[in-house]
C-alpha positions in Angstrom: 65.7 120.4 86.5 69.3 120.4 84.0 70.7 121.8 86.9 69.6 119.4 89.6 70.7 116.7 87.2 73.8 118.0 87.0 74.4 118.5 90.7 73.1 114.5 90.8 75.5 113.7 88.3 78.7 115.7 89.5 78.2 114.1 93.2 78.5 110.7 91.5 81.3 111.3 89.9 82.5 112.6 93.4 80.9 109.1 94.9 83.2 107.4 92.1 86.6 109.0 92.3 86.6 108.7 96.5 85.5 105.3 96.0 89.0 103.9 96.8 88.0 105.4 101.0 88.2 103.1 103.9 84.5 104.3 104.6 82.7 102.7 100.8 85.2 99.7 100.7 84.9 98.7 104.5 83.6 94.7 104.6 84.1 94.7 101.1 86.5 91.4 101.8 89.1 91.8 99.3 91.5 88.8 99.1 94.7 89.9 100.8 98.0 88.4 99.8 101.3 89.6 101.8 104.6 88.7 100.4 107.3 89.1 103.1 111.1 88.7 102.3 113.6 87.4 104.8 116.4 90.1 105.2 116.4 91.8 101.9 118.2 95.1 101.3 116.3 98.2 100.5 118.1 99.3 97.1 117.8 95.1 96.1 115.0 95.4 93.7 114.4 97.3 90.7 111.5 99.8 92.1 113.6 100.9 94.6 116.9 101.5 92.9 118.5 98.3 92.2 120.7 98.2 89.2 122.4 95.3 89.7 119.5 92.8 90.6 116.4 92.3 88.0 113.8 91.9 89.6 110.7 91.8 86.5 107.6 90.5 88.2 108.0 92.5 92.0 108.5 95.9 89.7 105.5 95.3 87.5 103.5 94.2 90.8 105.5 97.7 92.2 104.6 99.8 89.5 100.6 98.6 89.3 100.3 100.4 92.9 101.8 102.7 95.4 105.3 102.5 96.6 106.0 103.2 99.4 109.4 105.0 100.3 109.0 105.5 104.4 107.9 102.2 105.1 109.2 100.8 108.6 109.6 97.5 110.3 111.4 96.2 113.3 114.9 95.4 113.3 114.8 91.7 113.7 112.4 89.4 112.2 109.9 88.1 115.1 109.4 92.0 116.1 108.0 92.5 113.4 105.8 89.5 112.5 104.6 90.2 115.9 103.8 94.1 114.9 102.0 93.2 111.5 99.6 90.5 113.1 99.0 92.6 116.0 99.0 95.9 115.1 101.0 96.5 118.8 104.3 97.6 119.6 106.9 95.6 121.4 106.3 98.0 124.3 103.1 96.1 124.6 103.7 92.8 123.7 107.0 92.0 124.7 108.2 91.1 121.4 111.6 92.7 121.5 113.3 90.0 120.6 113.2 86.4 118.8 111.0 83.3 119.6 113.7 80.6 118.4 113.7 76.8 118.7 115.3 77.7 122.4 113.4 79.7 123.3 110.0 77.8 125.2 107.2 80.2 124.7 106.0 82.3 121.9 104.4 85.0 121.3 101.8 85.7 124.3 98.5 84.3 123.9 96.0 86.6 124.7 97.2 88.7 121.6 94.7 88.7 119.1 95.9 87.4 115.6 95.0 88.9 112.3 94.3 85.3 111.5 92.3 85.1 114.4 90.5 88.5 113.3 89.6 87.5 109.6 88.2 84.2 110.7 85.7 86.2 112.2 84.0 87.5 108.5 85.1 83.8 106.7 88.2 84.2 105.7 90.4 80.9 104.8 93.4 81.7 106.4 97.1 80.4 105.5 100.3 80.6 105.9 103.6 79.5 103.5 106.9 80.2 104.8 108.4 81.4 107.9 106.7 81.8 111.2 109.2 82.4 113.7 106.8 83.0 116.6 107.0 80.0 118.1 108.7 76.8 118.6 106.5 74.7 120.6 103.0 73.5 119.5 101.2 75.4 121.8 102.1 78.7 119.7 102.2 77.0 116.4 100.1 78.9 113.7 97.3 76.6 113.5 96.6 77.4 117.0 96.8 81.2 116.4 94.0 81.1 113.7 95.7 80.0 110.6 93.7 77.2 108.3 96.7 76.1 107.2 100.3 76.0 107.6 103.2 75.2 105.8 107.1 75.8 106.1 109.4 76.2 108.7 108.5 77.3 111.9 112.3 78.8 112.7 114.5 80.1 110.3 118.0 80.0 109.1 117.5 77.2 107.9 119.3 74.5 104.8 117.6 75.8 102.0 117.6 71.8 100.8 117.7 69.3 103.5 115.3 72.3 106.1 117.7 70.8 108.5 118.5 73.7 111.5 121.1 72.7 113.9 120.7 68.9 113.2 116.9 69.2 113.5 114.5 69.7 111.3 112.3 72.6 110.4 109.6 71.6 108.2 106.2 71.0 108.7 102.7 70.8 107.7 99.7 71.8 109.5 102.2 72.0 112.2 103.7 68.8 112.2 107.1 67.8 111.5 107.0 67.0 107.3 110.0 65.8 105.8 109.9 66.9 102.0 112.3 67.4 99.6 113.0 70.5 97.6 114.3 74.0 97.5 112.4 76.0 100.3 111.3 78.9 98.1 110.0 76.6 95.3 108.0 74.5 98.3 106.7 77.9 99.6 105.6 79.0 95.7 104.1 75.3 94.8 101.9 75.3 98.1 100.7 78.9 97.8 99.0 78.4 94.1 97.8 75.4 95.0 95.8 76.9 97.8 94.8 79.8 95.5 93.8 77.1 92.9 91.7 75.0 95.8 89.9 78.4 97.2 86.3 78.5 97.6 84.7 81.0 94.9 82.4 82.3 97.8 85.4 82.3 100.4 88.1 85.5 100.8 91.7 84.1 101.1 94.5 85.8 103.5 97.3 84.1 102.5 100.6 85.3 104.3 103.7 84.1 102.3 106.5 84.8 104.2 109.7 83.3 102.4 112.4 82.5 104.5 114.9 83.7 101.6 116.6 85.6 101.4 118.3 84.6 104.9 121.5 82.9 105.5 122.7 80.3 104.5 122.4 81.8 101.3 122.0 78.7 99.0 120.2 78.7 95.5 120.6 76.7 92.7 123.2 77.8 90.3 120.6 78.5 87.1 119.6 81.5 89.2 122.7 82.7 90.2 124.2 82.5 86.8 123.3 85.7 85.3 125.1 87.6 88.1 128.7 86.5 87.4 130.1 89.7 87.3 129.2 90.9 90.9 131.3 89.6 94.0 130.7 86.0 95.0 128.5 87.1 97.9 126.5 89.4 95.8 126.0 86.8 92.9 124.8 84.5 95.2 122.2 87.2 96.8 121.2 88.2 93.2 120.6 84.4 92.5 118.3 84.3 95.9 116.5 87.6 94.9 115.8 85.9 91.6 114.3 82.5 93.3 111.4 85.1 95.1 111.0 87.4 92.0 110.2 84.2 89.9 108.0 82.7 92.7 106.2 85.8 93.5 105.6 86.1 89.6 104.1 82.1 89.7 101.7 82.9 92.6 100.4 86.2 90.6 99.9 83.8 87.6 97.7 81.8 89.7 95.4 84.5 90.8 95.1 85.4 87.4 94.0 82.4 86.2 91.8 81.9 89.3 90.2 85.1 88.2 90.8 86.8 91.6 93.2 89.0 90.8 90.9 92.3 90.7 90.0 91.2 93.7 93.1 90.8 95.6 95.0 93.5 97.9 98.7 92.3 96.9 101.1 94.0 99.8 105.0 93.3 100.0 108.1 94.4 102.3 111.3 93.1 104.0 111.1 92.2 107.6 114.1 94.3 108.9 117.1 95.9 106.9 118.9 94.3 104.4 121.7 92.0 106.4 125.3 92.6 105.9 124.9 95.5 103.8 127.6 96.2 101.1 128.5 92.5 101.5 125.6 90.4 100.8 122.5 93.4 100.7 122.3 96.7 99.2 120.2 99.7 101.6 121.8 102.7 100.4 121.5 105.4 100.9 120.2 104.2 104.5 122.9 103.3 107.3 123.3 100.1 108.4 121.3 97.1 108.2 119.5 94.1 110.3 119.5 94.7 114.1 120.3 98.3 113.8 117.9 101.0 114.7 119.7 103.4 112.1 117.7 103.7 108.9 118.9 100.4 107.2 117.8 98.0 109.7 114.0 99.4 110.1 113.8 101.3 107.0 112.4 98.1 104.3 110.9 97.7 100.4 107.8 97.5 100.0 104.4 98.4 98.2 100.6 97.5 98.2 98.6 97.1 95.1 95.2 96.3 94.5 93.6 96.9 90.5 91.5 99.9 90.7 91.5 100.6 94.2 95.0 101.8 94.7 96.4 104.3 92.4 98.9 103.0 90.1 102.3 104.5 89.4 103.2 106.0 92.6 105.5 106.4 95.8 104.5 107.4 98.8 106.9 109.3 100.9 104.7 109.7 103.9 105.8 107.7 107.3 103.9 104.5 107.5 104.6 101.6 110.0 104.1 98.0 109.8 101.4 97.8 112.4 99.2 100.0 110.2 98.3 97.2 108.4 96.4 95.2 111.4 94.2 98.0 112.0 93.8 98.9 107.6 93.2 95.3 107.0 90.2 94.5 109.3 88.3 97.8 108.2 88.7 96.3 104.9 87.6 93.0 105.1 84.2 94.2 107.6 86.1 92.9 111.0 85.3 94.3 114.6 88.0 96.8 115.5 86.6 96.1 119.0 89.2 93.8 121.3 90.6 93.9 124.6 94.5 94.7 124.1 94.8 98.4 122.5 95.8 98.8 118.7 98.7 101.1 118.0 98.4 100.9 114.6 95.7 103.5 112.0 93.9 102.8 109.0 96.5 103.8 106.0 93.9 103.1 103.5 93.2 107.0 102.9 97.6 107.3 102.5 96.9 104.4 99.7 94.2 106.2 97.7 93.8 109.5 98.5 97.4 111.1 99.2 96.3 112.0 102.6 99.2 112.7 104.8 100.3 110.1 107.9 97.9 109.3 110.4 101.3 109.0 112.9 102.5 111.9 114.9 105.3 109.9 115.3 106.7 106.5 114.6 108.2 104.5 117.4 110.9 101.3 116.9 112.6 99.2 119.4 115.7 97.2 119.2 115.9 94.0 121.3 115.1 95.3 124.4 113.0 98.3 126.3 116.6 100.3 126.2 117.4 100.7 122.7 114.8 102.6 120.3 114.4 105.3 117.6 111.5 108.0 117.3 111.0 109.6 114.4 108.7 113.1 114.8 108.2 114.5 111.3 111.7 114.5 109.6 113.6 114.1 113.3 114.5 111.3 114.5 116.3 110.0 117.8 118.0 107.1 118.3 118.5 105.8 121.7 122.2 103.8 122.8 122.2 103.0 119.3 124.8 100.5 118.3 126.4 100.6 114.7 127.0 97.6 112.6 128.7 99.8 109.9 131.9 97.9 109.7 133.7 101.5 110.2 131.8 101.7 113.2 132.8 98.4 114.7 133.1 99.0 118.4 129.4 100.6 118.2 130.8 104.1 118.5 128.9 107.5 118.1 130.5 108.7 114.9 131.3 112.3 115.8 132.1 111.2 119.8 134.7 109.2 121.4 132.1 107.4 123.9 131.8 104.1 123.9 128.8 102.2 123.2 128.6 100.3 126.6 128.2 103.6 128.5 126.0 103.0 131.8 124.5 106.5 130.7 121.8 106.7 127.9 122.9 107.6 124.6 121.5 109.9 122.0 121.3 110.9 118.3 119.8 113.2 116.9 119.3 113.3 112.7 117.0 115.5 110.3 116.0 112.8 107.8 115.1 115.9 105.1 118.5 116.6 104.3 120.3 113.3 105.6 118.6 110.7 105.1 122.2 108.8 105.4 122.4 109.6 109.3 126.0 110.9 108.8 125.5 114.2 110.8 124.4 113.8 114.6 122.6 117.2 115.3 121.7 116.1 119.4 124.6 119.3 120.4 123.6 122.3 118.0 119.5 121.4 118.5 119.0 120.4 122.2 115.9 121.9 122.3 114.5 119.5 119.2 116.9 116.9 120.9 114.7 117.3 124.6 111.7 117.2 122.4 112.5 113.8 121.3 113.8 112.8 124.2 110.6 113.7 126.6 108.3 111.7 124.1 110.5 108.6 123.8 110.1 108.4 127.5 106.7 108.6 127.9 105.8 106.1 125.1 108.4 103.9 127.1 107.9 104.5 130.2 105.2 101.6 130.3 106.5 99.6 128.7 106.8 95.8 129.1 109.9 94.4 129.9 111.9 91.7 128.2 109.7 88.1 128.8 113.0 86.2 129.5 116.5 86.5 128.2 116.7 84.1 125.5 114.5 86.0 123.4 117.7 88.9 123.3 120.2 86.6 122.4 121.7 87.2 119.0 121.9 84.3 116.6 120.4 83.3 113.4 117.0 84.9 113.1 
């Protein structure tokens, strides 16, 4: 009988420590809040190296869960918007490139929405910040199952008049709102009061998607201030940094007080590389930054924490990619994985909690078009007619070749992240066989892939 009883007793403290799975907390519809930052460097917050910026309330949120180190994203912003509501690659949605004000479609329609998702278990859905996946109502966010929207549809824009391009880019529940106030302090205020309005019986996704720390770069002096040693661009980043850290530090508050905040999966990352790195950003020790394929332009910051449920204190070094969280996210909250369009993405949730290893045998990125890509197999990774934006590199050249980067011919890289995570050494000439490896996948996770919708959504500009 003592023995039975202990059996009985050991299997529930088995039951208790794997209690974190996917499997026991399925449809257990935590709260999900996701932070996303517009632009920001990799190194640009205290959990991940800074020591220029302080950034207090991300590196507590940062230290209460798992970091994680190999987190990817896009290299431009609407990619990967498009890639975290989805849980698809560009291949397959055509989201190479960016849905601007001049642009007049958005993101396709029969795509499936995490929004769209969640409302399917009763989740109030909202968004507070940047969109940037369409410019005409039709593809506004209220119409792609968000409850609520407020921001700026765009981006780049004036931090204090949301003028763009003598329009303006500021609405509520999708129509034009002209407000005054400092963007990221509109954001903050309209987030907690949404926390502070939420139904006790309801579960809130609330996507806060700040539009700083984009160009122009404006913030008030106060924030600024502390950073007057650095260069004038690099004060002026710290004082934006410091705008989100505060914010982000207000909306915790609020779920604090609302008593949700055991109850809340907190997630946060960059949408692309930090943008003119060394000037403005800091991504070392990636290469690069925004609208690269290299390391610093789909390399980003970021974490998930949730009290109790995700181990505190750590990083996780595994490969992880920004559609992972469609797919994690509706086993969570109790949603049908069942939909027409395929999911590329895998529940992570087992990564979070239980150190398993990465459910990807390989992690695919495009640039703005079919053509340009990286694939990353274990610690190798292949770039395809990359294009450098290291200002050494200015004509786009292969480092250790004299071709150019207009070549009519493909052209490949070749790195072993392991030992150089900096990209500096091209290995495609002393490894073709790991090089024709690469190569031979790339291709057949391309080869279907659907082209470019029209070719204003390639155009470079301020995204």
């Amino acid at each position: 009988m003592n023995k039975i009883r202990m059996t009985s007793s050991f299997v529930v403290a088995i039951l208790l420590f794997v209690g974190s799975s996917s499997e026991i907390l399925a449809g257990t519809n935590p709260n999900i809040v996701y932070f996303i930052v517009d632009d920001m460097g990799y190194a640009d917050a205290g959990f991940n190296g800074s020591t220029e910026f302080k950034t207090p309330n991300i590196d507590q949120l940062a230290r209460s869960g798992a970091i994680l180190t190999d987190f990817y994203a896009q290299s431009v912003c609407s990619p990967t918007r498009a890639a975290l509501l989805t849980g698809r690659y560009p291949t397959h949605t055509s989201a190479y490139g960016l849905y601007g004000p001049n642009v007049k479609q958005g993101f396709p329609l029969k795509e499936r929405l995490l929004p769209q998702a969640l409302h399917e278990v009763g989740y109030t859905t909202a968004i507070c910040g940047k969109w940037h996946l369409g410019h005409v109502p039709e593809y506004a966010p209220t119409q792609r199952g968000f409850d609520h929207q407020y921001g700026c549809w765009d981006g780049g824009l004036n931090y204090f008049t949301h003028i763009k391009v003598k329009k303006l880019d500021w609405y509520r529940q999708d129509e034009l709102c002209d407000e005054e106030g400092y963007t990221t302090h509109l954001i903050t205020k309209e987030a907690v009061g949404l926390i502070e309005k939420q139904p006790a019986e309801k579960p809130l996704f609330l996507y806060v998607s700040y539009n700083a720390v984009h160009s122009p770069f404006q913030v008030p002096d106060s924030y600024s201030e502390p950073y007057q040693h650095l260069s004038k661009d690099r004060k002026t980043m710290g004082g934006l940094i410091a705008s989100v850290d505060e914010s982000i530090g207000l909306i915790v508050e609020a779920l604090k007080a609302k008593g949700l905040l055991e109850e809340t999966l907190i997630i946060f990352s960059s949408d692309n590389g930090g943008v003119y790195p060394d000037k403005y950003t800091d991504n070392s020790p990636l290469r690069d930054g925004k609208d690269s394929i290299y390391e610093g332009g789909i390399r980003v910051c970021a974490f998930a924490t949730w009290p109790g449920k995700i181990p505190s204190g750590i990083r996780i070094g595994e490969p992880l990619h920004v559609i992972d969280w469609y797919p994690t996210l509706l086993k969570l909250a109790g949603v049908s994985a069942e939909q027409e369009l395929p999911v590329d993405g895998h529940d992570i949730w087992p990564v979070l909690t239980q150190r398993a290893k990465s459910p990807h045998d390989e992690i695919l990125v495009m640039g703005r078009s079919p053509e340009i890509g990286a694939l990353r197999m274990g610690d190798w990774k292949l770039l395809v007619n990359p294009v450098s934006k290291d200002k050494s590199d200015e004509r786009g050249k292969n480092k250790d070749s004299e071709e150019p980067a207009d070549s009519p011919e493909d052209r490949f890289e070749l790195y072993n992240l392991s030992n150089d995570i900096s990209e500096t050494k091209d290995l495609a000439a002393t490894h073709p066989e790991k090089l024709q490896q690469l190569q031979s996948r790339f291709k057949e996770l391309v080869e279907n892939a659907v082209p470019l919708p029209n070719e204003k959504t390639t155009k470079r500009g301020n995204d």
